[in-house]
C-alpha positions as CSV (number, residue, x, y, z in Angstrom):
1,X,0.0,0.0,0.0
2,X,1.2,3.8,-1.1
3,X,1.0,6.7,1.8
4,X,0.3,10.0,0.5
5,X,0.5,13.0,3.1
6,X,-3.0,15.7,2.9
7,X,-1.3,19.4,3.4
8,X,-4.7,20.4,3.3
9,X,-5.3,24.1,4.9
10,X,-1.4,23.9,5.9
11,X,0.3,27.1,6.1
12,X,2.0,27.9,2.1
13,X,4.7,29.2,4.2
14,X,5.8,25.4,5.2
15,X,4.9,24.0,2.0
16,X,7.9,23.3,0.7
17,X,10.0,22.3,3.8
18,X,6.8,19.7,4.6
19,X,7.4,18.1,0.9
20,X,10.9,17.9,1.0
21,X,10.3,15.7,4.7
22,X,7.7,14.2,2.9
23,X,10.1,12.9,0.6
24,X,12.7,11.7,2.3
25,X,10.6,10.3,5.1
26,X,9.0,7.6,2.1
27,X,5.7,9.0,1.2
28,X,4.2,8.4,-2.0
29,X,3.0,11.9,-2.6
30,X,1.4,14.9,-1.6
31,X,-2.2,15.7,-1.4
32,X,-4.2,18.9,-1.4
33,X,-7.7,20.7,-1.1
34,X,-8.6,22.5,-4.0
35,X,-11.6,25.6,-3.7
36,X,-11.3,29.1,-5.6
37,X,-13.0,31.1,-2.8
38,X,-14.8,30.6,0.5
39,X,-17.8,31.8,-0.2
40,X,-19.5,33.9,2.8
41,X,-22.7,31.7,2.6
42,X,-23.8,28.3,1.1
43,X,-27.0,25.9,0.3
44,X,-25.5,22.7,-0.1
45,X,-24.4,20.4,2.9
46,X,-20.8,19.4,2.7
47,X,-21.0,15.5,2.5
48,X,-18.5,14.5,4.4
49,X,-19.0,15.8,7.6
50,X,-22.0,14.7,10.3
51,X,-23.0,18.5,10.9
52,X,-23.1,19.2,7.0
53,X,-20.4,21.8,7.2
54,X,-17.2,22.2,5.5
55,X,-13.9,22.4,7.0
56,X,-13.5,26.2,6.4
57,X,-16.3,26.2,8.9
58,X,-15.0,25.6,12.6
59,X,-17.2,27.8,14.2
60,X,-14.7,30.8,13.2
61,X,-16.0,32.7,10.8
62,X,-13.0,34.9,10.4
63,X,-10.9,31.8,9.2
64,X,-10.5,30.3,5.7
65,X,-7.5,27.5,5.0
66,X,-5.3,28.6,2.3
67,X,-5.9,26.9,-1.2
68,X,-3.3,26.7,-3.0
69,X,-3.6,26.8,-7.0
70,X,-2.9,21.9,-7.4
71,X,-1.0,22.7,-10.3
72,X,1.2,25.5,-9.3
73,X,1.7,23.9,-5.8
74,X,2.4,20.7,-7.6
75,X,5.5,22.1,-10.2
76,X,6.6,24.1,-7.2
77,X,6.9,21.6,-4.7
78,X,8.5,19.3,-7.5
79,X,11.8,21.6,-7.9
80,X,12.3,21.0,-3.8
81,X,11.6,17.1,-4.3
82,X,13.0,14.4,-5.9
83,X,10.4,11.3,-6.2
84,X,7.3,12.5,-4.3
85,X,4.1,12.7,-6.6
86,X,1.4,15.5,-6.1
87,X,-2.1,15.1,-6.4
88,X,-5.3,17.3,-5.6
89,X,-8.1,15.6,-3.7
90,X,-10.1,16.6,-5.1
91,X,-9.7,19.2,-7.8
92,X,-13.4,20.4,-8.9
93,X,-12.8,20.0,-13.1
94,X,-15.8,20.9,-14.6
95,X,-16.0,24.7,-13.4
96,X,-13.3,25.4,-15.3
97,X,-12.6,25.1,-18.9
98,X,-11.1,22.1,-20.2
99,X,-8.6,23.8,-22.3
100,X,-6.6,26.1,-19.8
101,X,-7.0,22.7,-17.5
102,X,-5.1,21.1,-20.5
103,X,-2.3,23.4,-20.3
104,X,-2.4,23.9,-16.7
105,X,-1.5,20.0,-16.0
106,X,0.7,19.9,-18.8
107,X,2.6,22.3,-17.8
108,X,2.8,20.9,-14.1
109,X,3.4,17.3,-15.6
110,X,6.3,18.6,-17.9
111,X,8.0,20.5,-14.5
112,X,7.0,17.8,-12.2
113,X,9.0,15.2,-14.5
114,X,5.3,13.3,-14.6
115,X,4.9,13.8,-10.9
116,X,1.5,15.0,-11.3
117,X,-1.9,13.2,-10.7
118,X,-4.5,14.3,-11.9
119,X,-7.5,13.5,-8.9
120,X,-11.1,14.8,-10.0
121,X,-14.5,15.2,-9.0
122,X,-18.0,17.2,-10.6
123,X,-17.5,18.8,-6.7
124,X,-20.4,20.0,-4.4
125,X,-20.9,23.6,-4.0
126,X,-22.9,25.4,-6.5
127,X,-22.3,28.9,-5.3
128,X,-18.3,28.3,-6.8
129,X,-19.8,27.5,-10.2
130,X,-22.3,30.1,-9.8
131,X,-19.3,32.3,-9.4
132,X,-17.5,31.5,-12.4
133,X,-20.2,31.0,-14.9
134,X,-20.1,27.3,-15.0
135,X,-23.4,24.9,-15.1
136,X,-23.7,23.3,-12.7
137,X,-26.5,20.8,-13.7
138,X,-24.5,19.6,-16.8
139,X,-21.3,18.9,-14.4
140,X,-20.9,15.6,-14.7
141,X,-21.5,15.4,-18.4
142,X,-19.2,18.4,-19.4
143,X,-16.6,16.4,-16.9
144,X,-16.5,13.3,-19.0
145,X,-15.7,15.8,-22.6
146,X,-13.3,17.6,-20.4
147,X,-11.2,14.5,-19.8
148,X,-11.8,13.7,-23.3
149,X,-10.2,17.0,-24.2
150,X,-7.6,17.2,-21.9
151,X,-6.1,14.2,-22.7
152,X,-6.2,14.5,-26.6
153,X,-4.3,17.9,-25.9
154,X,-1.9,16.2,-23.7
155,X,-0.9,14.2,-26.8
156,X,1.1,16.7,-28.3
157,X,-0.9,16.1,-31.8
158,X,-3.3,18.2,-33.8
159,X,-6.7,17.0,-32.4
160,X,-9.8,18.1,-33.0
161,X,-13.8,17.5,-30.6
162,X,-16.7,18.0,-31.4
163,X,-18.9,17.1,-28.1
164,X,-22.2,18.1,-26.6
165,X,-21.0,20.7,-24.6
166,X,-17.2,21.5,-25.8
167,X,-15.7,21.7,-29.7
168,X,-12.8,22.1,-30.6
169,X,-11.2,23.2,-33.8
170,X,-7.9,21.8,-35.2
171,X,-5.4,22.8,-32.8
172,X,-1.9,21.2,-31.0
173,X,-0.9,22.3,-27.5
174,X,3.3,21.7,-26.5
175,X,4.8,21.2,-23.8
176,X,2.9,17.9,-23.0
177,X,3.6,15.5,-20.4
178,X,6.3,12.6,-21.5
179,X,3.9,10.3,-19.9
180,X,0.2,9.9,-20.0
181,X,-0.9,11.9,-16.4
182,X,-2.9,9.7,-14.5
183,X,-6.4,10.3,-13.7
184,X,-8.6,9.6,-10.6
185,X,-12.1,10.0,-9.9
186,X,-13.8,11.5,-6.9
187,X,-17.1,10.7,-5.7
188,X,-19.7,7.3,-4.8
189,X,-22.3,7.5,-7.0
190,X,-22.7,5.2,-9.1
191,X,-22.0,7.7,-12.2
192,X,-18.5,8.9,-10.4
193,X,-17.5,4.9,-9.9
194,X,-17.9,3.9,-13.4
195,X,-16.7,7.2,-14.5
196,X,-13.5,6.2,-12.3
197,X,-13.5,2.6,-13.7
198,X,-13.0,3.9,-16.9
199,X,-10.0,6.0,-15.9
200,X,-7.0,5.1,-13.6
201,X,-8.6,4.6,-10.1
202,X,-10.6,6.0,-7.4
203,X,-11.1,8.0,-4.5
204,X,-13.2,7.6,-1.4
205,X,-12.7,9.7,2.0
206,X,-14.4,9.3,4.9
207,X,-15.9,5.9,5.3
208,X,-15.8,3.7,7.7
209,X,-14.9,0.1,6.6
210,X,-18.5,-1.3,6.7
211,X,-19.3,1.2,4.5
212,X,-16.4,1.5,2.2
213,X,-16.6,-2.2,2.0
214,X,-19.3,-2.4,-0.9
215,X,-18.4,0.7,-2.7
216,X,-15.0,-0.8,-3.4
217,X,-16.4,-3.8,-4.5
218,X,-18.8,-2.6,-6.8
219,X,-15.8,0.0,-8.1
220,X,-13.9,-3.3,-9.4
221,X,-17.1,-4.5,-10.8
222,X,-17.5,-1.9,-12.5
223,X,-13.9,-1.9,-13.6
224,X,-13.8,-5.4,-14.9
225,X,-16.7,-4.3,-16.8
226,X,-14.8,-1.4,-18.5
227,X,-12.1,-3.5,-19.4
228,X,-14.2,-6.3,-21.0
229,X,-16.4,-3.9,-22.9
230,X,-13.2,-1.8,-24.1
231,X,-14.6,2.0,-22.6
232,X,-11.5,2.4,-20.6
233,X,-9.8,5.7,-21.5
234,X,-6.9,5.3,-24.0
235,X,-4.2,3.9,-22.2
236,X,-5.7,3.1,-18.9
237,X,-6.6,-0.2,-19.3
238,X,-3.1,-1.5,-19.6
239,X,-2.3,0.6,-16.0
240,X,-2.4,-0.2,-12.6
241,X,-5.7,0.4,-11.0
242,X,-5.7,2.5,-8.1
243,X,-8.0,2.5,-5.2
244,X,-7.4,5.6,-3.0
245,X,-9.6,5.4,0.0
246,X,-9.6,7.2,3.6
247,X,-11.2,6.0,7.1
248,X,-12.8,8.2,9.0
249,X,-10.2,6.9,11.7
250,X,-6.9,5.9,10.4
251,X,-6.6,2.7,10.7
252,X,-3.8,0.0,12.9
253,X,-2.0,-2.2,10.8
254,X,-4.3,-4.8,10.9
255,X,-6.9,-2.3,9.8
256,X,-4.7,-1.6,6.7
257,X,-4.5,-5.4,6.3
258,X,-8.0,-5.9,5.5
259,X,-7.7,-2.1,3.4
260,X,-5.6,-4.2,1.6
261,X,-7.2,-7.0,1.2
262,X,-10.5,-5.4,0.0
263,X,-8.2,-3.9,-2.9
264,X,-7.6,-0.3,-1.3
265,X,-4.2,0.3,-2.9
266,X,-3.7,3.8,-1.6
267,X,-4.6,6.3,1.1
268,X,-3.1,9.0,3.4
269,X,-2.8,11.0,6.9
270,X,-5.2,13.0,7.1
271,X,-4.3,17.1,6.9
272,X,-4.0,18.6,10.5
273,X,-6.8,21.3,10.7
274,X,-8.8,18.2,10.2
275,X,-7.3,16.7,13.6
276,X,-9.0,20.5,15.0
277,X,-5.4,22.1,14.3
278,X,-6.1,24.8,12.1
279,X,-2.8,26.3,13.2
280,X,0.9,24.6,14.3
281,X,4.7,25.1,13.4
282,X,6.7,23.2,10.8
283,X,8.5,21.2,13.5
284,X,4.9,19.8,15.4
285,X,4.5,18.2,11.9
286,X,7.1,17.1,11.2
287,X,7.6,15.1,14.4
288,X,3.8,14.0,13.7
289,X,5.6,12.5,10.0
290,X,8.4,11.0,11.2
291,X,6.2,9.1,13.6
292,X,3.4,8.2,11.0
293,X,6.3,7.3,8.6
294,X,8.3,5.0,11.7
295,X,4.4,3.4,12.6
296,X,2.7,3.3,10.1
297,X,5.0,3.2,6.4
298,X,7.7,1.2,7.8
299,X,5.3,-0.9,9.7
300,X,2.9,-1.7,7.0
301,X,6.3,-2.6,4.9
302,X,7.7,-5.3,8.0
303,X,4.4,-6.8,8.2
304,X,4.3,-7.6,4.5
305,X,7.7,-8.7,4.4
């Protein structure tokens, strides 16, 4: 199993200094939040907490965790690293336009050295799509044209689409990644699991294991199914299929036994404003790191041995 580190709501000032620790301490990569505003009042409950709020919303209405731009972050943070791999969880895709996302990841890709995941989801909060012009009905349709898009631009070719929702005239985009950028998919529904099926993996926070348990099974149902009937994205049927999921509680080692036996290939420490620190200095996490990465990276590897 892979053990990515959330730097979700972390100060940007200890960015760097937390992914260069980050790699040498043996995670897999690097994992952050992604919202263009907070806005000052919302309709929709946040699903993944019991109260329905998000985690901008401690009861302090005067504090907002930073949100870094994924991409940016991600070809920053790769000129301070050497192997670590950065990935959004999840970046909200179809509020923006598929095109600048296409150069956007490219760009991070071809600076990253193909560190860069691409983790997306049709997201939850209809005031940020309000706020940009995007539809927010059509989400998950326009989503599945973006990817389309994006990765015939990443191709380095002159491509042309003519969708539903998106066309695009003859046109070639450079620099592209050397490597195809992987692409996971956010979200339980049954349109988000077959969506992810058909792409390079999945990614689930929040569950606990009773109820994580048939979502992952019915995610490499689905996936089997892709592959059989040939509607895996170019490319991703001959990759390794990724299951990214996160406990509500992280898990003991026999915990991420039966992760592991269920097929959960991935998941990750959980961000420290979500442990109710919205503030603490570099060296608080890193000793919380170096003990994650002594109990729980190392561990995991001697009980597999």
């Amino acid at each position: 199993m892979k053990f990515w580190q959330s730097v979700h709501g972390v100060e940007p000032e200890q960015l760097i200094d937390l992914a260069k620790l980050a790699d040498a301490l043996g995670f897999e990569g690097i994992t952050c939040g992604d919202h263009l505003v907070k806005p000052a009042d919302y309709g929709k409950r946040y699903l993944y907490s019991e109260d329905g709020r998000p985690p901008w919303d401690p009861g302090d209405p005067a504090w907002t965790p930073p949100y870094a731009d994924p991409w940016i972050l991600g070809a920053v943070l790769a000129q301070a690293t050497t192997r670590l791999r950065f990935m959004p969880y999840v970046y909200v895709l179809p509020m923006r336009d598929p095109v600048m996302v296409a150069k956007q990841t490219a760009t991070a890709a071809f600076f990253s050295n193909d560190r860069i995941v691409m983790g997306v989801g049709s997201g939850w909060l209809e005031e940020e799509f309000e706020l940009v012009g995007a539809d927010w009905k059509t989400r998950g349709a326009r989503m599945d044209e973006m990817l389309e898009i994006i990765a015939l631009l990443h191709g380095g070719r002159d491509v042309e689409y003519q969708g539903r929702h998106y066309q695009l005239p003859p046109c070639r985009m450079r620099p592209v990644p050397r490597r195809r950028v992987p692409v996971l998919i956010g979200g339980h529904s049954d349109a988000a699991l077959r969506r992810a099926a058909r792409h390079d993996g999945w990614l689930g926070v929040d569950y606990a294991f009773d109820d994580l348990v048939p979502i992952v099974k019915k995610l490499l149902v689905f996936r089997r199914e892709a592959v059989s009937a040939g509607r895996c994205a170019p490319g991703a049927e001959s990759e390794p299929f990724e299951v990214f999921a996160v406990l509500k509680r992280f898990p003991d080692l026999d915990g991420l036994l039966r992760l592991a036996d269920l097929g959960v290939t991935m998941t990750q420490d959980y961000a420290w404003f979500y442990k109710g620190e919205h503030a603490s200095t570099f060296a608080h996490k890193g000793e919380t790191m170096k003990r994650f990465a002594e109990q729980t990276i190392e561990g995991f590897a001697r009980t597999m041995a």
